[in-house]
N, C-alpha and C positions, 0 to 999 in steps of 0.2 A: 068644918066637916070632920067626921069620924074619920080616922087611919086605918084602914083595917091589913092584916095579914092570913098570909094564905099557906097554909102547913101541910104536907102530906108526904106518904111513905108508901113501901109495897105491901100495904094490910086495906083494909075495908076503908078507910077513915079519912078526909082530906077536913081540915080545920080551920074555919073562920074564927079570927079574935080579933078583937079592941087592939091594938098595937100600941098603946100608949097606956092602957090599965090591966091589959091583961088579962080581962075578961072575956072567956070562951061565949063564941055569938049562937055559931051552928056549926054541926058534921052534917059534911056532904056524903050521905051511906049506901050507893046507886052498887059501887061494884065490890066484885068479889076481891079484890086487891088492884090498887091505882097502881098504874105505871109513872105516866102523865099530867101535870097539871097547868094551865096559864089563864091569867088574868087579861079580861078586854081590856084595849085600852084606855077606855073612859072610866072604867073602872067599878062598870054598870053590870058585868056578869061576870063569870068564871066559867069554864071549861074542863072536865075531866076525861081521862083514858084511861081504859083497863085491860087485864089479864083477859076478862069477856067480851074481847072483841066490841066492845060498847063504850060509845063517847060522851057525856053528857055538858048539853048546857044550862044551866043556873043563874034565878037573878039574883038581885040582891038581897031577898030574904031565902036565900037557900032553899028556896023551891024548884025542880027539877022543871026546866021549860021544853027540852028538845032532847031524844035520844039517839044515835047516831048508830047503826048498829054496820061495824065493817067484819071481812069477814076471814079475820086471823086479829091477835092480840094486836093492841096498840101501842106505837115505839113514839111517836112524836105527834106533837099538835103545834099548829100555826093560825094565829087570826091575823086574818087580812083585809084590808080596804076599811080600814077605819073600824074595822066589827063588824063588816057587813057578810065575811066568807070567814068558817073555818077548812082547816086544811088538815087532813088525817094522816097519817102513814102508819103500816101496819108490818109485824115480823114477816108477810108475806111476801114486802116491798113495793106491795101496792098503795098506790097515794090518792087521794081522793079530797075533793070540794064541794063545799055543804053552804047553803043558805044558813047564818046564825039566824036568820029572823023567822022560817017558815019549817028549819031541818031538815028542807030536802033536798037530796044527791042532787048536784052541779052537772059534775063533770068529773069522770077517772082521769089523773092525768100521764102520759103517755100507753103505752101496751097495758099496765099493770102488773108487770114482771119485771124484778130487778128495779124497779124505778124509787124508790125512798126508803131510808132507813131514819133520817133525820130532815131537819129543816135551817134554815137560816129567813127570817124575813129583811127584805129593804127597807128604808125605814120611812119612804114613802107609802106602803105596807102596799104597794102595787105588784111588786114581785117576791117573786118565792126561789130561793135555793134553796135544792134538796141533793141526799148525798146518797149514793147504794156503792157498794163494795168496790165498784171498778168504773163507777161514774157520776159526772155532777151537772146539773142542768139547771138553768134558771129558766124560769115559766113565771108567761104574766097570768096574772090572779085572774083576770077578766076573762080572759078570751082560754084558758090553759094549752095556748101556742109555749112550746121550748123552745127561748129566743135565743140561747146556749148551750151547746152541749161542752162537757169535758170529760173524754176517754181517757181512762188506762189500761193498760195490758198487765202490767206489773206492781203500780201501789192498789193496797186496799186501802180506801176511802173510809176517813174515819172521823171526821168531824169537818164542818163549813161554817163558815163564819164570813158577813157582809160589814166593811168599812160606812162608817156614821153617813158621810157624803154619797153613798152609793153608785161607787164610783170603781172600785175595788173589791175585790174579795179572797179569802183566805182557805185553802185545805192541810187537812194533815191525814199523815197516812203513811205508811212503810217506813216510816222513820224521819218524813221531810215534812217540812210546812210551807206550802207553793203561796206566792202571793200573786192574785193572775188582776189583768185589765175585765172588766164587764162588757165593755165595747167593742173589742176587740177577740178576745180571749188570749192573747197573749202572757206568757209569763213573765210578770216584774222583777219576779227576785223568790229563790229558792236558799231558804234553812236546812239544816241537817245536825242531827245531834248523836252524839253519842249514846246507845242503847243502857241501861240502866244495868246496874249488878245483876244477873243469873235471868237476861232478857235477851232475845237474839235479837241481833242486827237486823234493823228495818222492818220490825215486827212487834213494835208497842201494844200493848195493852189496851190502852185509850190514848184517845187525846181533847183538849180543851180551849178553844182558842175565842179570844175576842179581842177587839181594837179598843185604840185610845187616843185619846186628841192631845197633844200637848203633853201634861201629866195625870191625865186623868183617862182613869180605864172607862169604856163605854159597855154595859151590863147589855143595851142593846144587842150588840154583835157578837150572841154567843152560840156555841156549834158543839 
């Protein structure tokens, strides 16, 4: 079977190539500059978000199948349930779920205020964490019940990430990296690091987090 790779930046252009020759297949040319991009996981479509508040999904010959149109830019995308759901989040913090097969709106999930800035998927892709400034909630794909909540008063939320077994999950944020139970919501075990030269205390920039098994990092669990 063909390898293919999937390339894109904040301009018009996301790029389909041969991965093994090199050979440019297709541009995906829907928006006015991509934010966002991820591949299904079968490996049968691709997905993009832009600065135009608009999503698009694609098959395999780079033909435009479904547009998604939410209603502020787009910060994160999630496919869930095997490909059957994507998951939107928008600069407004509003999160939303879409039919990939038919494109249309699911279900908003929570108020739509404050609710997503990013995603983390389970890797049974039945549930979804998502992270906004001062809180993290895990929602099943299905039904978009929040079977989790996680408040702060004082870290900003700044990236989430789900452990391979889905059993565990990870935040970072005002300078700590919380490792909490999924079951429970309990805290496992809390990091804290030193703020970086000419950085204030508990007030990074970003952050990037994913788990690993063994010695080996898992590309899955990233936030």
């Amino acid at each position: 079977d063909e390898c293919r790779l999937l390339t894109w930046g904040r301009d018009p252009f996301a790029t389909v190539w041969n991965a093994l020759t090199g050979e440019e297949l297709c541009d995906l040319t829907e928006h006015a500059a991509i934010t966002v991009a991820r591949v299904f996981p079968d490996g049968s479509r691709v997905v993009t978000g832009g600065f135009d508040s608009r999503t698009v999904i694609w098959d395999a010959s780079c033909s435009a199948l479904h547009t998604l149109v939410d209603e502020h830019w787009v910060t994160d995308i999630a496919v869930l349930e095997g490909g059957a759901i994507v998951a939107t989040a928008t600069a407004s913090g509003r999160a939303t779920l879409w039919s990939a097969r038919t494109g249309r709106l699911l279900r908003s999930l929570g108020s739509g205020v404050g609710v997503s800035h990013g995603f983390a998927v389970f890797p049974q892709g039945d549930r979804l964490a998502s992270f906004h400034a001062t809180s993290v909630v895990i929602w099943n794909a299905s039904s978009g019940e929040a079977l989790l909540r996680i408040r702060s008063a004082s870290t900003l939320f700044q990236g989430v990430a789900v452990s391979p077994g889905g059993d565990i999950f990870a935040t970072c944020g005002g300078g700590e990296v919380v490792v909490w139970d999924v079951a429970s919501g309990s805290r496992l075990a809390t990091f804290r690091d030193a703020p970086a030269k000419g950085q204030r205390p508990g007030h990074p920039s970003s952050c990037i987090l994913t788990f690993g098994v063994g010695s080996a990092l898992d590309p899955r669990g990233f936030g």
